[in-house]
C-alpha positions in Angstrom: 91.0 -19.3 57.9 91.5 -16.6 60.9 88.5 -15.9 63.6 87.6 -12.9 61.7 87.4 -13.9 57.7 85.2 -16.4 59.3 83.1 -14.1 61.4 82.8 -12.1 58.2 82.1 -15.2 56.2 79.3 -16.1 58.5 77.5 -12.4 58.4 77.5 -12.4 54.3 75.7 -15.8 54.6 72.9 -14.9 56.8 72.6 -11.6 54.7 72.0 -13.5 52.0 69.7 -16.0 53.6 67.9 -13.1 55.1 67.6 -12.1 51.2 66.5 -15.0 49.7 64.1 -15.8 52.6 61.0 -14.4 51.5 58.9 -11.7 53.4 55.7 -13.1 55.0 53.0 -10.1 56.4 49.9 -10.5 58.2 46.7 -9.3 57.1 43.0 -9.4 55.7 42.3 -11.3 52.8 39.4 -9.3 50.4 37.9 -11.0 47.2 37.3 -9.5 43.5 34.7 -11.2 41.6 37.3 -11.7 38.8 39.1 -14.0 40.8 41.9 -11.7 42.1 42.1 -10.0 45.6 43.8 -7.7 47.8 45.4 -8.2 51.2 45.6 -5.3 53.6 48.2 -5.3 56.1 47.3 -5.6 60.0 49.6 -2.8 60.6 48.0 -0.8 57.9 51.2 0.4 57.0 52.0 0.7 53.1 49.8 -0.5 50.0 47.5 -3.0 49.8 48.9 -6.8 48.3 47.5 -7.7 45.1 47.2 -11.7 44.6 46.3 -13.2 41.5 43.7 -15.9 41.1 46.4 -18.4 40.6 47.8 -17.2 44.2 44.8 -16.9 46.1 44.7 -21.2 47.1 41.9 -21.5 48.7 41.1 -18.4 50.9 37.7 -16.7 51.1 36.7 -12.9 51.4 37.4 -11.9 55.4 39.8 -14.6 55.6 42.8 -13.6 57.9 46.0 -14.9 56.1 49.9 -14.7 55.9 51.3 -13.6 52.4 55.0 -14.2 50.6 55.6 -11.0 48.8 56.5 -11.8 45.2 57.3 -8.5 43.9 57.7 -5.4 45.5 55.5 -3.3 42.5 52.8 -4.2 40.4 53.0 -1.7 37.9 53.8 1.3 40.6 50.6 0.6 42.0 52.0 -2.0 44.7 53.6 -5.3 46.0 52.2 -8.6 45.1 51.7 -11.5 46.3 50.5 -14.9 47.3 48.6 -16.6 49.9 50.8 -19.0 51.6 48.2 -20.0 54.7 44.8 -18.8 56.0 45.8 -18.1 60.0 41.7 -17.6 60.4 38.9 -18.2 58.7 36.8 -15.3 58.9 33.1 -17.5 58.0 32.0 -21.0 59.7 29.0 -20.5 57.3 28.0 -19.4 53.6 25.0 -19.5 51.8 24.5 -20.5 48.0 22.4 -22.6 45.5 23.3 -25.8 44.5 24.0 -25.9 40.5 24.5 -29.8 40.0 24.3 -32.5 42.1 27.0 -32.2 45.0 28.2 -28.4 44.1 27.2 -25.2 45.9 27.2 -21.7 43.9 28.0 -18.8 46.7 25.2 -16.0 46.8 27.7 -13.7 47.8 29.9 -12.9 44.5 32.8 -12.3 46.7 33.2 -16.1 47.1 34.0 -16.8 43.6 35.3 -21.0 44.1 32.4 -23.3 44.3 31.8 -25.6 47.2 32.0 -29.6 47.0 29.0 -30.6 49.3 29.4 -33.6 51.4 27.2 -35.9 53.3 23.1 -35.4 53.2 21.9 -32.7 51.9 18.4 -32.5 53.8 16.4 -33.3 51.0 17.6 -30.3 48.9 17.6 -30.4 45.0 19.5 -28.7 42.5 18.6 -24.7 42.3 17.8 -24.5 45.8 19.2 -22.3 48.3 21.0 -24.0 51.3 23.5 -22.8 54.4 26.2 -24.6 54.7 29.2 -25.2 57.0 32.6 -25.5 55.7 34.5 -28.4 56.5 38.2 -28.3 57.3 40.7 -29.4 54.6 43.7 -28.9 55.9 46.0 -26.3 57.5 46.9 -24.7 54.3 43.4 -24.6 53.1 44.9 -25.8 49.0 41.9 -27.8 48.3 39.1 -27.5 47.2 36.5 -26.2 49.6 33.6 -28.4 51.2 30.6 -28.3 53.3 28.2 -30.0 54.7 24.3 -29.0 54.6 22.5 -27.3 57.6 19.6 -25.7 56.4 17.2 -25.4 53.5 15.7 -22.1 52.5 14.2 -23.6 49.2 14.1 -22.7 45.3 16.2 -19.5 44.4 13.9 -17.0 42.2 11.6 -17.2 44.8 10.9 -14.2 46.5 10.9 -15.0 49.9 13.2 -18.2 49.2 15.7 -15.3 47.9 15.3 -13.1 51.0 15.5 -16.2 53.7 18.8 -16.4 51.5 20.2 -13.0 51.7 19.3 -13.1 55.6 21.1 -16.2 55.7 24.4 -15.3 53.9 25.4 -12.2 55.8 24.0 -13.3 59.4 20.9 -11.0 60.2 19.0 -12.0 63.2 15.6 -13.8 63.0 12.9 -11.8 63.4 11.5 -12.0 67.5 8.9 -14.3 68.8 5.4 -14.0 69.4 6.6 -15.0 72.9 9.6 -12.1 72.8 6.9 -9.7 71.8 4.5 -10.7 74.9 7.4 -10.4 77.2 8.7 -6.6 76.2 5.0 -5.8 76.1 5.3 -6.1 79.6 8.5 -3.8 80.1 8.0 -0.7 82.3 10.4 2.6 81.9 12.8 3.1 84.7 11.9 6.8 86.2 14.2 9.6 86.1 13.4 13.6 86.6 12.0 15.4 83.6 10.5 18.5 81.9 7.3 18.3 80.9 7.2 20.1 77.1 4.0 18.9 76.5 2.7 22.8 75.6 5.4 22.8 72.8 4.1 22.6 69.0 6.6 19.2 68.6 5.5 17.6 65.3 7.2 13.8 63.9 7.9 14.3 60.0 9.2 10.6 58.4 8.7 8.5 55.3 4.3 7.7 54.6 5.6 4.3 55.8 7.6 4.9 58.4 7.8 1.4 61.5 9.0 3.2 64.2 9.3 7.1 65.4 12.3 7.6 67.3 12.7 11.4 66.7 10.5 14.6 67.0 10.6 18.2 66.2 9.9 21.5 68.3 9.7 25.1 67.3 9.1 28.3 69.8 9.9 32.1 70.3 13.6 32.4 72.1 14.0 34.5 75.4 15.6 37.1 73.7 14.3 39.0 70.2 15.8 37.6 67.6 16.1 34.3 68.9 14.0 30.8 68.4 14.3 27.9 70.7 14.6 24.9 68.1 13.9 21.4 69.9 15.7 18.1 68.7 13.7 14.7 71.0 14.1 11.5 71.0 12.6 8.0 72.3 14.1 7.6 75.8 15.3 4.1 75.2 17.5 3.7 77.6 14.4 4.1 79.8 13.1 0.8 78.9 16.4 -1.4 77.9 18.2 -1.7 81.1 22.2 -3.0 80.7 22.4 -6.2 80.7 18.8 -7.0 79.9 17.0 -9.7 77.6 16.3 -7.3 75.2 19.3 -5.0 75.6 21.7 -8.6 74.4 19.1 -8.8 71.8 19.5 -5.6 70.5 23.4 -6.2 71.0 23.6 -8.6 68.5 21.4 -7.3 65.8 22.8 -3.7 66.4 20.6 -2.2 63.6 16.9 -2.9 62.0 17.3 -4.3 59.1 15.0 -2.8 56.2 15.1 -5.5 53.4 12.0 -4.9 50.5 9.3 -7.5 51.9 11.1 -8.5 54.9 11.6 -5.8 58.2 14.3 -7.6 61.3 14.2 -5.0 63.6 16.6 -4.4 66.7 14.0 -4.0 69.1 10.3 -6.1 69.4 7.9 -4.6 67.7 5.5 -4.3 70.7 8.0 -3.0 72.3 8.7 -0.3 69.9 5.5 0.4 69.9 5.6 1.8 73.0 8.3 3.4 73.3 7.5 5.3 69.6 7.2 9.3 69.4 3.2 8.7 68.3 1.2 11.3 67.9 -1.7 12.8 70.3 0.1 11.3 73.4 2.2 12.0 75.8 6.0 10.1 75.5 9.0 10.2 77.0 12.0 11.4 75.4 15.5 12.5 75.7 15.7 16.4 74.3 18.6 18.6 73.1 17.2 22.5 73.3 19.1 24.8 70.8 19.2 28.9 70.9 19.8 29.9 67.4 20.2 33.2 66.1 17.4 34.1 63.4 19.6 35.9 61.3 22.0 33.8 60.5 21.2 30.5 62.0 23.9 30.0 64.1 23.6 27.7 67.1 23.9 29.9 70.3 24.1 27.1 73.1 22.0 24.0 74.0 20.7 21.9 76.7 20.3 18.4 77.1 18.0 17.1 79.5 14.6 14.3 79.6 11.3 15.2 79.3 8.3 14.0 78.5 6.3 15.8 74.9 3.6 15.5 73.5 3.4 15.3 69.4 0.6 17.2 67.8 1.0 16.3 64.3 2.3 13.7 62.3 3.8 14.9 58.8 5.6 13.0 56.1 8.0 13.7 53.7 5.9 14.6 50.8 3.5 16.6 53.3 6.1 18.6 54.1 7.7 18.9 50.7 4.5 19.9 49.0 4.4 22.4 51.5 7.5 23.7 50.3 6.6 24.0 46.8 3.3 25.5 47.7 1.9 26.4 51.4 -1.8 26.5 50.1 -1.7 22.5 49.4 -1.3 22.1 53.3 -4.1 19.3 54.8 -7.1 20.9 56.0 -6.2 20.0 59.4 -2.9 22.4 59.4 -4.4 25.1 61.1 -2.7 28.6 60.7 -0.4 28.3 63.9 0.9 24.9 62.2 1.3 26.1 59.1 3.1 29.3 60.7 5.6 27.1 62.5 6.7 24.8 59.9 7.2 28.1 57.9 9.7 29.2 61.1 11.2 25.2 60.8 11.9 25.6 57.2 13.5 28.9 57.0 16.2 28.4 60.1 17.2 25.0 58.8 18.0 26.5 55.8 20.1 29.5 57.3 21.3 26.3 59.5 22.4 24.4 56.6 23.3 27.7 55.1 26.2 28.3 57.2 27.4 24.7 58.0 28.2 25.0 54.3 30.0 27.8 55.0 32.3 26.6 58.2 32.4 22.9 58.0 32.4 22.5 54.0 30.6 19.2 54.2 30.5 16.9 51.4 27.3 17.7 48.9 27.2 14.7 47.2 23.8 14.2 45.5 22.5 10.6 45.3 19.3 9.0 44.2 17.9 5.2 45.1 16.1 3.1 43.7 14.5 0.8 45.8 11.6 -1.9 45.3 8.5 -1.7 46.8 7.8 -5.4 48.1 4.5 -6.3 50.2 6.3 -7.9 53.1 3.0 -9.9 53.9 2.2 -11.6 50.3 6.1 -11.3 49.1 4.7 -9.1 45.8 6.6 -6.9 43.7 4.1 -3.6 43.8 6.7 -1.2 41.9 9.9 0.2 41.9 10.2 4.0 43.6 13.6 6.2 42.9 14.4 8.0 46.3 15.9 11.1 46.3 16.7 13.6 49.2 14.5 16.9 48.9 14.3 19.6 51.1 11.9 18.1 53.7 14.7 15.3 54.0 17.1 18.2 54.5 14.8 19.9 57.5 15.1 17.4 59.7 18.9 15.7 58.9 20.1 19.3 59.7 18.1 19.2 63.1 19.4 15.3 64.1 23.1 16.5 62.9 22.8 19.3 65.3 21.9 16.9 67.9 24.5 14.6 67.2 26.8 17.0 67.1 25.7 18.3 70.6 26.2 15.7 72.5 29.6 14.4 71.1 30.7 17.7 72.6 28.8 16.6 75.7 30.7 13.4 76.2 34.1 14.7 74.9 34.0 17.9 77.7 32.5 15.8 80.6 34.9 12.5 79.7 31.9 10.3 79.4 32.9 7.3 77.2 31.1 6.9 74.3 30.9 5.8 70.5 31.5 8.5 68.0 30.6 8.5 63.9 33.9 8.7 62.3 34.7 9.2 58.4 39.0 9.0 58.1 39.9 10.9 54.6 40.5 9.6 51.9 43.5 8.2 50.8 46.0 10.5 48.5 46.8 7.1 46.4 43.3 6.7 45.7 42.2 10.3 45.0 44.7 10.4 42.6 43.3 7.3 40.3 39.9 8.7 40.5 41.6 11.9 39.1 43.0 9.7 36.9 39.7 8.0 35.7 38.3 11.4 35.5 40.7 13.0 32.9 41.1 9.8 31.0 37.5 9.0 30.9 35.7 12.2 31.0 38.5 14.9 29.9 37.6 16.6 33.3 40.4 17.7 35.8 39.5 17.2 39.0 42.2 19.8 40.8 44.0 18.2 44.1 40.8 16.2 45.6 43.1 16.4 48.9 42.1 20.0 49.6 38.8 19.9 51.1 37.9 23.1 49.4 38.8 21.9 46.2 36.9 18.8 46.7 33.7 21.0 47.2 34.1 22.5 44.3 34.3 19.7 42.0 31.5 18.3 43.2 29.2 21.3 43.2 30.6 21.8 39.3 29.6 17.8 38.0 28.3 17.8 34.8 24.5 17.8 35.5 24.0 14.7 32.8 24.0 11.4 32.2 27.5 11.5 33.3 26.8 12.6 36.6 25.8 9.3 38.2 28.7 7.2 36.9 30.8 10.2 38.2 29.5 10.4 41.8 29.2 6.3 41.8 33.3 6.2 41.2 33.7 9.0 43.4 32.0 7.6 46.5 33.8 4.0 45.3 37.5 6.1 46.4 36.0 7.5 49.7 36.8 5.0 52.8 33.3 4.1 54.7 32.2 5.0 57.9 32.3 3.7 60.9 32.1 3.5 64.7 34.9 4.3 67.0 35.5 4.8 70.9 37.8 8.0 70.3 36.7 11.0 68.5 38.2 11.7 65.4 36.9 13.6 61.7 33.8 12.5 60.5 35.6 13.7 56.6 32.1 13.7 54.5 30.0 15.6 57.2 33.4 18.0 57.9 32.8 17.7 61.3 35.6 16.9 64.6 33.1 15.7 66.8 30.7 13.6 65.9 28.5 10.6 67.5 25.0 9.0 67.2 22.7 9.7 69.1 19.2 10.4 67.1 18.2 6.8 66.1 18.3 4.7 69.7 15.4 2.1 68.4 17.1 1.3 65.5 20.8 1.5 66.2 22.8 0.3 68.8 25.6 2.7 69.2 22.6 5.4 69.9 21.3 3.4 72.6 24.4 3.2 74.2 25.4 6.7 74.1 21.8 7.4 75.2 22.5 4.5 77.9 26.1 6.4 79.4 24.3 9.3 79.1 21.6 8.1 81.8 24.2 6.7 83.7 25.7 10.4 83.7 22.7 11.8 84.5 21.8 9.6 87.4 25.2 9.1 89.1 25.3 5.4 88.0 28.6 3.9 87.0 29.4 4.2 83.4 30.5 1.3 80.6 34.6 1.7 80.2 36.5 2.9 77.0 37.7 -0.9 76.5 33.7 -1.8 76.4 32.7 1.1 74.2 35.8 0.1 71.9 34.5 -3.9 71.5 30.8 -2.6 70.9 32.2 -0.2 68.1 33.7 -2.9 66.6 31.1 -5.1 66.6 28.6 -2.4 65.2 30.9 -1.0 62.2 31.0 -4.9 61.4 27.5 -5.7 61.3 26.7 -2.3 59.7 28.6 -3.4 56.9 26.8 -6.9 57.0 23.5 -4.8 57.1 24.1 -2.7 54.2 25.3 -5.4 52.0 22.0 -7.0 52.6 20.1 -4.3 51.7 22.0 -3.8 48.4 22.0 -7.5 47.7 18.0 -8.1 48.2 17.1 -5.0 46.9 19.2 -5.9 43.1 17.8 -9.1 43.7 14.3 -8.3 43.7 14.6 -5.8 40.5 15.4 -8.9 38.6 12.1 -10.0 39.9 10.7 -6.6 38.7 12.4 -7.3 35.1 10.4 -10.8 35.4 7.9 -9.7 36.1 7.7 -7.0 33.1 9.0 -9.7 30.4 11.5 -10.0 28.1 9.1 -11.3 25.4 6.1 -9.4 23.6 5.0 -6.8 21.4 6.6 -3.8 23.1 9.8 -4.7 24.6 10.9 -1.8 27.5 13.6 0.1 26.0 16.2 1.5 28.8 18.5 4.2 28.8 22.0 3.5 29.9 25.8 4.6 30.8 28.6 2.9 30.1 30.9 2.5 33.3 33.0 0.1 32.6 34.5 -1.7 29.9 36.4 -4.6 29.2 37.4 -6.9 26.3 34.1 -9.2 27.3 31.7 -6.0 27.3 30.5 -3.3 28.8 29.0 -2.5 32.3 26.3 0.1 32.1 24.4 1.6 34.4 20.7 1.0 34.5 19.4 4.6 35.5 15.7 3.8 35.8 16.3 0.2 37.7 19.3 1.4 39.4 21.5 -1.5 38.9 24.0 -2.7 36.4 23.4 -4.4 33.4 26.1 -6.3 31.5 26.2 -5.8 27.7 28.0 -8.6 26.1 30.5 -7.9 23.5 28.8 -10.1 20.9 26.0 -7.7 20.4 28.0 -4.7 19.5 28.4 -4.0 15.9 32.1 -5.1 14.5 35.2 -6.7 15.4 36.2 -5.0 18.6 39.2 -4.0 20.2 39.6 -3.1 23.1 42.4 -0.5 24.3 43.5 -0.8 27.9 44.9 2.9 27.9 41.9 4.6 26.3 39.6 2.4 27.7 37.8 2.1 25.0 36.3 -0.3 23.0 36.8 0.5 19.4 35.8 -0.9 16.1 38.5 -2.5 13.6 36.5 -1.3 10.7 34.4 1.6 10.8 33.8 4.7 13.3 31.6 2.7 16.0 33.8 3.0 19.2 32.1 2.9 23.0 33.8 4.5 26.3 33.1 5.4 29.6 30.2 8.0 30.1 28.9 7.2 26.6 25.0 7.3 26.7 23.9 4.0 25.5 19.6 2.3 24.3 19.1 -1.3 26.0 16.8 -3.6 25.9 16.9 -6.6 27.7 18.2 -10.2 26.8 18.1 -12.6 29.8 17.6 -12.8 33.5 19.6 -15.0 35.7 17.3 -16.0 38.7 20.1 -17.7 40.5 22.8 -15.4 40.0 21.0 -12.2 40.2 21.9 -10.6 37.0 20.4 -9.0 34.1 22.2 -9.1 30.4 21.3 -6.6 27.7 21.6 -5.7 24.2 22.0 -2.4 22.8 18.9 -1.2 20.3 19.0 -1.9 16.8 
C-alpha cells in the first residue's frame, strides 16, 4: 500500500472512531418528580438534555454531571441522554422521614430514590424526620444511595417537627442567640454627615404584622409650582454592620430573613433590628433618595441621594391605607386633616407614577394572589388561612421603592461604583412558544408572538377574568426564567427596566446592604469591594434566594395540610371545594385548590367511567358516555385523605 492510500486509510478510521465515540457535555443535573430530569449545559449553549429515569443512575437534583448524548431529538423538542458520572455532588446533606426500618423518604420531592440508612440512627423511629449525610458509593455514583444519621428533628405531622424539617432540608440558618442578641444590642452606628428631615410628614405604611421597618415615606410642596418633593428612606444599615464584622458574616451567610408560617430566621438579630428600625415617634437614621416629580403627569424630574436622619410621625398599614382608599372618612381619629391631606397627595402621584411607567417601560401586570397560613410562631397553632392579594396601598409604596431602586442603579452605573443589580433575562422563544402551545390546545386562546413585549402586555391585560385565569397566569409565570442577582447590569424583563438594583430592603437582604455598604464607601472616600467580590456575593445570594423561597413554598403547603387536619375529613358536613383542572394524566387530574392555594390530586378511580386518556387533546375522556375532563374545566371536590409525611392532599370529585 503507497504512503498516501494509507494516510487516507488512517483519516477514515479516526473519522469514524470520532463517530462512533459518543459526545460527553458538562452540565447541571435537575430532577422531575416523575423520575425523569433535565441537564443544562455549562455553556448554556443549545437545549436542555432530557434523561429518563432509567438513565439518571444515581444522580440527585443540583448534581454536576457529564452526559453521553443518545439521540440528538426527542421529539423536536431536544437531545437526550444519560448520566454517565456525577463530576460533583451538589448536597453533603438531605433531610427526609424514615418509612421502614433502615430507609429514608426525601422531604424534598425533587430527590425521588430513597436512601439506605447506615449505622446508628440516634435513637430515631420510623416516621420521624432526620438529616442525614450521604455516604460515598463509588465514583460513578450506580448504587443505591446511603447515609448515615446526624440529627433528629422528631415525628413528621408535627408542626414544629415539620418546620425544624423544612429549615433543615434547604439550609436556612438557626435563628441567633440570646448571647448574639446581647452583643449587637451593644453596636453603635459609625457617623457620617447628614440632613436632618426630621420637619418632614415621613409616615412607615407595612403589613399589621410587620418585624422590622426598613423603609419610610415623605411628601412636601416642590420648589417650583407644579412640583412635589416625593421622599423614598431607608434604615442606614451600613451604619451599624461594618465589612467584615460579626454580624455583617452572619448576615452573609443567611443573605435574606426567612419568613416561614410559625417560624421567623431573620438576617440580622432581632435586638439589633430593633434599633436600627424606621419606628415611629423617633428620630432614626436613614439613607434617603429625594425625587422632583412633575404633578401633572408624574414624571420623575431628578433626584438626590444623600443620609439623613427623619423622624416618622405615623405608622399606617396596608388596610389603613387601603380603606382610606375606598373611603377617606373611615381614616383613625388620630389622622388629623394635614395627614389625611398628604396621603391624599401620596396616592394620587403614585398613581400618575405608575400611570406612566406603564406607558414607557411596559412592565409586566401580572396579577397574583397567595394564600398563606397564619401560624402562632410561639404555640406552633394553625389560627387560619389569609389569601393575599396586592391592592392599591401595596401599589403606593412598590412604586416609591422601584423608583428608588431604580435611582441608584443609575447612581452606581454613572459613577462606576461596583454593585449588585436585580436582573430578569427574557424568556426563552422555545418556551414561549409551548406556553402558546398549551394555550391554544387547552384553552382555544391565541396568545400572538409572546416575544414582543407589547404583545405580551396585551395578553395578559386581556386573561379571561375566571376560573381560568389562575391556571393561566400559574403556567405563564412557570415559562418566565427567575430572577436573580448579578454584578453587571442588564434587563430586569418583568419590571421592563435596564437598570435595576436593590437597594430598599438592607435589614432583610443582603445584596441591599451591600449596595448600601459601597455606597458609604462612595460617600466617605473609603475603598470600595471589587467587581470579582460583588460577582461571588451575587452568586451566593441568587442561590440562597432560591433556597429561601422554596422554603417558604414548602412549609407554607405543608402546614395547609395541617389546616385540612385540622378541619376533618369526617362528619356531618364535609367542606366542599371548588377546583381547576391543570393537569391531566392517565393516573388523574391535578387541580388547583383556589381557596387553599395548593394542588390537590384527584385520582382516576373516582371519575365516572372507563377513561381514556388522549395525549394530543389532553383530555381525559369517557369510553362510554359524554363525561370527558380537560384543562381549565371547573371541577366540586371534597376531600379523601391527607398524607402527613408526604405533604399531600387527595380528593374526589362530588357526587
Amino acid at each position: 500500500m503507497s504512503r498516501k492510500k494509507a494516510e487516507k486509510s488512517r483519516e477514515k478510521q479516526a473519522k469514524r472512531q470520532k463517530r462512533e465515540q459518543p459526545e460527553i457535555i458538562t452540565g447541571k443535573f435537575s430532577a422531575n418528580a416523575g423520575g425523569f430530569g433535565f441537564v443544562t449545559p455549562d455553556n448554556h449553549s443549545g437545549k436542555d438534555i432530557f434523561i429518563a429515569p432509567k438513565h439518571v443512575n444515581g444522580a440527585l437534583h443540583g448534581d454536576k454531571v457529564k452526559v453521553e448524548i443518545l439521540h440528538e431529538n426527542r421529539d423536536e423538542r431536544g437531545p437526550v441522554g444519560r448520566i454517565a458520572e456525577i463530576a460533583e455532588r451538589e448536597r453533603r446533606f438531605i433531610t427526609g422521614s424514615i418509612i421502614s426500618e433502615r430507609m429514608l423518604k426525601p422531604l424534598d420531592s425533587h430527590f425521588i430514590a430513597d436512601i439506605k440508612l447506615s449505622g446508628s440512627l440516634k435513637g430515631a423511629k420510623r416516621g420521624d424526620w432526620v438529616k442525614v449525610r450521604l455516604l460515598e458509593n463509588g465514583a460513578k455514583h450506580t448504587e443505591a444511595l446511603r447515609g448515615s444519621v446526624e440529627e433528629v428533628y422528631g415525628k413528621a405531622g408535627e408542626i414544629d417537627c415539620d418546620l425544624r424539617a423544612v429549615a433543615s432540608e434547604f439550609q436556612l440558618c438557626p435563628p441567633y442567640t440570646e448571647a448574639d442578641n446581647k452583643a449587637a444590642e451593644k453596636i453603635k452606628p459609625q457617623e457620617i454627615e447628614r440632613r436632618d428631615l426630621t420637619k418632614l410628614f415621613c409616615v412607615t405604611i407595612d403589613p399589621h404584622d410587620a418585624k422590622d421597618f426598613d423603609d419610610a415615606i415623605s411628601i412636601e410642596k416642590g420648589e417650583n409650582k407644579g412640583e412635589l418633593k416625593l421622599g423614598v428612606h431607608i434604615s442606614d444599615v451600613a451604619a451599624w454592620i461594618r465589612a467584615g464584622s460579626k454580624f455583617d458574616k452572619e448576615a452573609g451567610r443567611r443573605c435574606f430573613s426567612s419568613y416561614l408560617p410559625g417560624m421567623f430566621l431573620p438576617m440580622l438579630p432581632k435586638k439589633l433590628t430593633e434599633q436600627i428600625s424606621l419606628k415611629a415617634n423617633r428620630d432614626s437614621n436613614a439613607h434617603s433618595v429625594i425625587f422632583t416629580i412633575r404633578e401633572s403627569d408624574g414624571k420623575i424630574l431628578k433626584s438626590e441621594r444623600f443620609h439623613s436622619v427623619i423622624h416618622v410621625k405615623y405608622r399606617m398599614n396596608f388596610d389603613q391605607v387601603q380603606a382610606f382608599i375606598a373611603d377617606p372618612e373611615s381614616a383613625p381619629k388620630e389622622w388629623k386633616a394635614n395627614v389625611r391631606r398628604n396621603l391624599t397627595k401620596l396616592i394620587d402621584i403614585t398613581r400618575k407614577m405608575r400611570r406612566l411607567r406603564r406607558e414607557t417601560e411596559e412592565y409586566l401586570a401580572i396579577e397574583t394572589s397567595e394564600i398563606r397560613v397564619l401560624c402562632d410562631e410561639a404555640t406552633k397553632q394553625i389560627t387560619g388561612i389569609e389569601r393575599k392579594v396586592q391592592r392599591e396601598a401595596d401599589q403606593i409604596v412598590e412604586e416609591c421603592m422601584l423608583a428608588a431602586n431604580s435611582a441608584v442603579a443609575n447612581e452606581l452605573i454613572e459613577r462606576r461604583i461596583p454593585g449588585i443589580f436585580r436582573i430578569h433575562p427574557e424568556p426563552d422563544p422555545e418556551k414561549m412558544a409551548e406556553f402558546s402551545f398549551f394555550m391554544e390546545k387547552s384553552f382555544h386562546i391565541r396568545t400572538g408572538d409572546l416575544t414582543n413585549r407589547t404583545n405580551c402586555c396585551k395578553f395578559l391585560e386581556n386573561l379571561p377574568d375566571d376560573h381560568r385565569k389562575p391556571v393561566i397566569i400559574s403556567n405563564f409565570l412557570r415559562s418566565l426564567p427567575r430572577a436573580s442577582y448579578l454584578e453587571e447590569n442588564a434587563l430586569h424583563y418583568g419590571l421592563g427596566k435596564y437598570r435595576y438594583a436593590h437597594f430598599t430592603s438592607p435589614i432583610r437582604r443582603y445584596p441591599d446592604l451591600i449596595v448600601h455598604r459601597q455606597l458609604w464607601a462612595a460617600d466617605t472616600n473609603k475603598t470600595l469591594k471589587s467587581k470579582k467580590t460583588m460577582a461571588s456575593i451575587a452568586s451566593e445570594c441568587s442561590i440562597r434566594e432560591e433556597r429561601n423561597d422554596e422554603a417558604y413554598f414548602e412549609a407554607n403547603d405543608r402546614l395547609k395540610i395541617h389546616y385540612l387536619r385540622m378541619r376533618g375529613i369526617d362528619g356531618e358536613q364535609v367542606a366542599t371545594y371548588e377546583g381547576v383542572i391543570s393537569k391531566i394524566s392517565s393516573n388523574g387530574l391535578l387541580c388547583d385548590i383556589t381557596d387553599l392555594g395548593i394542588y390537590g390530586f384527584v385520582p382516576s378511580k373516582y371519575l365516572s367511567g372507563e377513561l381514556r386518556y388522549n395525549r394530543k387533546s389532553r383530555k381525559l375522556k369517557a369510553s362510554r358516555g359524554h363525561a370527558e375532563y380537560k384543562i381549565g374545566n371547573f371541577i366540586y371536590l371534597v376531600l379523601d385523605s391527607l398524607d402527613m409525611v408526604h405533604g399531600r392532599a387527595v380528593f374526589r370529585p362530588v357526587v
